[in-house]
Steps between C-alpha positions, in 0.01 A plus 500: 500500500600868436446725728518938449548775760523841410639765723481794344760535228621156632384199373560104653437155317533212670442197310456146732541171288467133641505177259265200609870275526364355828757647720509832676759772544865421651396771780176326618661171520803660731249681727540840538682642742412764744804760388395443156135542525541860705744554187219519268320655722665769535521513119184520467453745745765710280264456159213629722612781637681571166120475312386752718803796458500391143119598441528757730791683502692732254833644412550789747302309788700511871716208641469622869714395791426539827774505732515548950689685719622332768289701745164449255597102420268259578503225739352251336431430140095509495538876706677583177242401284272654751689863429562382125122509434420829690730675261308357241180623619626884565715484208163361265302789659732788396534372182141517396458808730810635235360351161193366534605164420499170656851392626591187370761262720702230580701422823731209628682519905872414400724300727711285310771589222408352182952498486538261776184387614610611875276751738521878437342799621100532508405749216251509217495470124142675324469585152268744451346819266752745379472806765690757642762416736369809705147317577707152647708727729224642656417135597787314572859643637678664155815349627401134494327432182678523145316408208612439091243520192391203318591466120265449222607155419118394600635176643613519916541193589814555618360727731270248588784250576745735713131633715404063533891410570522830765206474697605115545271300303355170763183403351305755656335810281828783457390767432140702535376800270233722478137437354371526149839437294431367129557104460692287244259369253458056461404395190320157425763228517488308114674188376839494330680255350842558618653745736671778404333619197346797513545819336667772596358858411858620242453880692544301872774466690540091668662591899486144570440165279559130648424143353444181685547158392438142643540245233415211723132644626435691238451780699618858339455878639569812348524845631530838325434857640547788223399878547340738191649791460344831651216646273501806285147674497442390189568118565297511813203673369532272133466141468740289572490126312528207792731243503336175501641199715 
């Protein structure tokens, strides 16, 4: 089966493939085990999280940290999130107070370097709306929060990754962010005959392609994630010829 998720200018095909040979995968004979399994969990997590800054976020959009004092740091990791969300709240209020507009968020409580995998400092990690660094002083200490711009590559999943890896991914939800954000679309899964084989738009750009093969089961997976380019107003108000499976 083939399966399609777009994410705004990012696009994912997954295609899953299993022969009727009368065996089953190397993996499920083995057993899984429990490092592996939080592995692709935390993989997954990554593609979620990605989805939802790909259909939501832009070129120009704030990667936010948050960082403590050592008179305002936390004593425990759920008072940070405690503090972590309250900024949220003031910070969403004077942004629609300033343009009107609904502040769109995500947030992650970092303790672990994604480096070495040991313990660091509490702090935060939110990517939010463009805005004025003026407005997030007013709500959280000026000298302990730095921020950098995203680009306009349209695909952050290695934002994703670095927020997942930082806030210390252990099966449990990461991150949180605020209400009403735009969602990656699912198509219909269809048939295919073979993995691998679909067609990429000439004007995209592939970020990440891989093929898997199991001669023995049968069993065969293919992965592709591509991003169209940005749109010109006359390409986004034209029409635009689909690229079937």
């Amino acid at each position: 089966m083939r399966y399609r998720i777009t994410a705004g200018r990012a696009v994912e095909v997954r295609d899953v493939l299993m022969e009727a040979r009368g065996g089953t995968p190397r993996g499920a004979r083995r057993g899984k085990s429990s490092a592996k399994q939080l592995k692709r969990n935390e993989d997954e997590a990554v593609l979620i999280l990605a989805r939802q800054l790909n259909a939501n976020c832009k070129g120009g959009d704030l990667f936010l940290t948050l960082k403590y004092s050592d008179s305002r740091l936390p004593a425990t990791r759920e008072e940070a999130k405690r503090i972590a969300r309250n900024f949220m709240r003031r910070l969403a209020r004077a942004y629609r107070k300033t343009t009107g507009k609904k502040l769109k968020w995500w947030l992650v409580t970092a303790s672990v370097s994604t480096k070495t995998g040991q313990p660091v400092r509490l702090h935060h990690h939110v990517v939010t709306d463009a805005m004025d660094w003026e407005l997030i002083a007013q709500h959280w200490p000026p000298e302990e929060f730095s921020y950098r711009r995203l680009d306009a590559t349209g695909d952050y999943t290695a934002v994703a990754r670095y927020m997942i890896r930082n806030a210390g991914y252990g099966g449990a939800r990461a991150w949180s962010h605020s209400q009403g954000i735009r969602q990656p679309q699912y198509s219909t899964p269809i048939p295919v005959a073979r993995a691998g084989t679909v067609r990429v738009p000439p004007e995209a750009r592939v970020v990440e392609r891989e093929i898997r093969e199991d001669g023995e089961t049968g069993f065969s997976a293919a992965y592709i994630r591509w991003v169209m380019p940005l749109e010109d107003n006359a390409t986004r108000h034209g029409r635009r010829k689909r690229h079937d499976e």
